[in-house]
Short mmCIF file of the C-alpha atoms (twelve columns), coordinates in Angstrom:
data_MODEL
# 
_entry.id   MODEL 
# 
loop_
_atom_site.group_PDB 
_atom_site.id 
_atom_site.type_symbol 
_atom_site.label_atom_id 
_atom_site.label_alt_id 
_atom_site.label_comp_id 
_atom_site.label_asym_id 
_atom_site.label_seq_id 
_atom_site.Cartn_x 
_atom_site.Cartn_y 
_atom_site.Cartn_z 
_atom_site.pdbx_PDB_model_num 
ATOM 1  C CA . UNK A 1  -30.031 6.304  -36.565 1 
ATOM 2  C CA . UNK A 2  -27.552 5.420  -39.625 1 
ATOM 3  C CA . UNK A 3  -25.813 2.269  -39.326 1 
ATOM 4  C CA . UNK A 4  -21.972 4.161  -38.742 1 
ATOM 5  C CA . UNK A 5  -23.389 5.969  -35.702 1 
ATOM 6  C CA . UNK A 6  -24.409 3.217  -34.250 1 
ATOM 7  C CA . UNK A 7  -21.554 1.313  -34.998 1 
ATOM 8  C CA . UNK A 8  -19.594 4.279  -33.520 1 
ATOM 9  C CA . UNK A 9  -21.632 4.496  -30.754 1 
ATOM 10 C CA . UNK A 10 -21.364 1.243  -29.704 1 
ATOM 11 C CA . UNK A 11 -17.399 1.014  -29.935 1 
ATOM 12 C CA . UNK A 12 -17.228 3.962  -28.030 1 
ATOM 13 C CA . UNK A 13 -20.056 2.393  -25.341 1 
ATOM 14 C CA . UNK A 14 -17.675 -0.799 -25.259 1 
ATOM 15 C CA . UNK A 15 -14.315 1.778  -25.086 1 
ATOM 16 C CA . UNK A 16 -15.578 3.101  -21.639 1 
ATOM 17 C CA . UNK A 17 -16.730 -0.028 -19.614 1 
ATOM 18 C CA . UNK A 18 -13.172 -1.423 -20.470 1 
ATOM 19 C CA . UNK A 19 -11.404 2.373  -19.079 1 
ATOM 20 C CA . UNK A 20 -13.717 1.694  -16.272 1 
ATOM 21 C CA . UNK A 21 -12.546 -1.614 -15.270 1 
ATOM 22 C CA . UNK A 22 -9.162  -0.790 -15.670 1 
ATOM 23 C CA . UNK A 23 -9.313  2.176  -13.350 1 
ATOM 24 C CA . UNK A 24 -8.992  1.578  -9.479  1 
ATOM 25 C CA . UNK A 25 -10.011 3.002  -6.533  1 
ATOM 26 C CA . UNK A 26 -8.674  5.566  -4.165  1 
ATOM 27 C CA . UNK A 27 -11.687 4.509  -1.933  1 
ATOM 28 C CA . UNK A 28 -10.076 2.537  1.214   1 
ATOM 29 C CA . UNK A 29 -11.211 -1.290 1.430   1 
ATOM 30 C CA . UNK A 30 -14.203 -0.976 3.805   1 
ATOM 31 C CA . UNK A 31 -13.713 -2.714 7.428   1 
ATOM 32 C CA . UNK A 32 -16.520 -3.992 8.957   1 
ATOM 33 C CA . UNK A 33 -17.423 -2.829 12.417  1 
ATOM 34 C CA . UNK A 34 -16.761 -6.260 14.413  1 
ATOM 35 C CA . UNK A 35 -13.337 -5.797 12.452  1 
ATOM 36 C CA . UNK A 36 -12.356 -2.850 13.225  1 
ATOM 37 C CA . UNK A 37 -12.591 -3.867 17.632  1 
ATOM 38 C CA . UNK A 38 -10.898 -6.696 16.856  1 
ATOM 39 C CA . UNK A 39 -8.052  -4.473 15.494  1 
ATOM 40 C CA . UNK A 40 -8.438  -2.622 17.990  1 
ATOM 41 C CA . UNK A 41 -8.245  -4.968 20.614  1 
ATOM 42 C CA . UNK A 42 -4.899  -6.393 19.332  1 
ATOM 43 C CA . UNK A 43 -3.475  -3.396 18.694  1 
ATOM 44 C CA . UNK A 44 -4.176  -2.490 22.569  1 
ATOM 45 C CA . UNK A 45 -2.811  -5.412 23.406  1 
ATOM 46 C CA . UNK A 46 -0.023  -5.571 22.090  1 
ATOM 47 C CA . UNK A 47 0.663   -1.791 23.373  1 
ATOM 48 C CA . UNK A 48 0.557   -3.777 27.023  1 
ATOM 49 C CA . UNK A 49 3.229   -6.230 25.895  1 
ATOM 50 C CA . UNK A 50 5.376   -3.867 24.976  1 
ATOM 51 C CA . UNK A 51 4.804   -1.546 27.805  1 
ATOM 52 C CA . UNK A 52 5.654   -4.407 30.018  1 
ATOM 53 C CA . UNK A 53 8.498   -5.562 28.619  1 
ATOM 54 C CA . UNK A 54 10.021  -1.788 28.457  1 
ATOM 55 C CA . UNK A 55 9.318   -2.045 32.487  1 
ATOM 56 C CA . UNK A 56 10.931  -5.133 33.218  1 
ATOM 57 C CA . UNK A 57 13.966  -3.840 30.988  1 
ATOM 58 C CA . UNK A 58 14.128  -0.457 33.480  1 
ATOM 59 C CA . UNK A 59 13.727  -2.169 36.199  1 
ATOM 60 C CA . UNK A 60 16.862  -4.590 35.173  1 
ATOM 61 C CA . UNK A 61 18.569  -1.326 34.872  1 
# 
């Protein structure tokens, strides 16, 4: 292999790990499993809360 092609080839090698760096993700952050009830446990709960409070407003009505 001549000495420019390599050169070239090695620019070009250094060219795309930088582009690939640079460009993000559209992949969503990944949630672990013990996360994702915990989420879901506070996002139940506070469903209740505000259940209850539209209750105690109706029944102040």
């Amino acid at each position: 292999m001549n000495r420019k092609k390599k050169v070239n080839q090695i620019l070009k090698s250094r060219a795309k790990k930088k582009s690939a760096k640079l460009k993000t993700s559209n992949k969503p952050k990944y949630i672990s499993k013990a996360d994702r009830e915990k989420m879901a446990l506070e996002a139940e709960q506070g469903l209740d809360a505000v259940s209850a409070s539209v209750a105690e407003v109706e029944k102040n009505a």
